[in-house]
N, C-alpha and C positions, 0 to 999 in steps of 0.2 A: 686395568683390565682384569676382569676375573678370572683365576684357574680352572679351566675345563677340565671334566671328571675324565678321570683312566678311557671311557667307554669311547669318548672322542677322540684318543689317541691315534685308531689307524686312520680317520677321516681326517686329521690333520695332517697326518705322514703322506695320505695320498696325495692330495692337493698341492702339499709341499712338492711334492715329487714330480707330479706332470703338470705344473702353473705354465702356462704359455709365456713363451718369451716376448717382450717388449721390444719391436722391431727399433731401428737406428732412425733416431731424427734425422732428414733430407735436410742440408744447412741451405740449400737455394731456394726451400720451400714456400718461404716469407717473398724475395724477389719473384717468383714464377706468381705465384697468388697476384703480386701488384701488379706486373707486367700484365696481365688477364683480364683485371679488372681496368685495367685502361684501356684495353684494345675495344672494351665495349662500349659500342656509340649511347654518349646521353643524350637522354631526349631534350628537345629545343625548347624553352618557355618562350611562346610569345606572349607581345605587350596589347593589350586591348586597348582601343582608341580608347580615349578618356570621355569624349564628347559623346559615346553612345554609353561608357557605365554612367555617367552622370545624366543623363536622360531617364535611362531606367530607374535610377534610385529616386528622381524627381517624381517620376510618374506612381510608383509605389508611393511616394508621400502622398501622393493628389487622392488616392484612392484612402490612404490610409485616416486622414482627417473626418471623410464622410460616414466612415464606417466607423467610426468614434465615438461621432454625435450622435446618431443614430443608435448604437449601443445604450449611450447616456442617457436617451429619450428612454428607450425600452426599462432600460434599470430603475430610471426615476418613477415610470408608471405602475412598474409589478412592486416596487418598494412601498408604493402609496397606498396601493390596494391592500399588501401584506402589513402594514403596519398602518394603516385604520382603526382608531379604534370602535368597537363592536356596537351598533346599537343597543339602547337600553329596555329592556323590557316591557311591554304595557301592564297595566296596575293587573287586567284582567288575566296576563298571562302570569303573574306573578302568584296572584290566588289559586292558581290552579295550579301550578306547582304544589305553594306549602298544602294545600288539600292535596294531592297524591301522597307527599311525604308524611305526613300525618297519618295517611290512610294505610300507608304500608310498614310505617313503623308501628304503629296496634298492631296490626298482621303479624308481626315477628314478636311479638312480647313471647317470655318462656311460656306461660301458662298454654299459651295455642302450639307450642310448639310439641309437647309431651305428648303423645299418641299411645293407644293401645298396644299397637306393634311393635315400639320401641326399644328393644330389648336392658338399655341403658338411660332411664329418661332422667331429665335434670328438671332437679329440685332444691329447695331452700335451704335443704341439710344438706347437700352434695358438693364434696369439697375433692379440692387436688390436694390430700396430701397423702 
């Protein structure tokens, strides 16, 4: 333990000086405590007929199988739906795709991009260094 500085010298002394006293262990304390704890009544466990937990836990099965299959039905049919693969495209929707894609990739070449306004327009010299 570390040396406390001079300044906690009186707060040591006082506490030394008026520490409360540590009353006397009672030696029948231990006996009085059990004695106590006996005199209070435990509660009774009763025993449940067996022939009515076994009922219930039957009947819970009988529900539990139907609700099972049923779940499995469900999962089988959203699994089927969800992991379908996707129809394929007709020739004619396909053409009209790459014509949009075609048609907007010219739209974004630099050259149309460079505007009047543009205070910084990009050009064939204009480099990141």
């Amino acid at each position: 333990m570390s040396r406390f500085s001079d300044d906690d010298l009186p707060l040591t002394e006082f506490l030394k000086q008026y520490q409360p006293r540590v009353p006397a262990a009672n030696p029948d304390l231990e006996d009085h405590l059990m004695s106590a704890i006996a005199s209070v009544p435990q509660p009774r466990l009763t025993v449940i007929s067996t022939k009515i937990s076994t009922t219930r836990i039957q009947r819970q099965i009988l529900w539990a199988v139907p609700s099972a299959i049923a779940a499995g039905l469900v999962a089988t049919v959203v699994s089927h739906r969800t992991f379908a693969p996707a129809s394929q495209p007709s020739s004619a929707e396909v053409a009209e795709l790459q014509t949009f894609i075609e048609s907007t990739w010219q739209e974004s070449s630099p050259e149309q991009l460079v505007s009047e306004s543009d205070p910084f327009p990009v050009t064939e010299d204009s480099t990141l260094n």
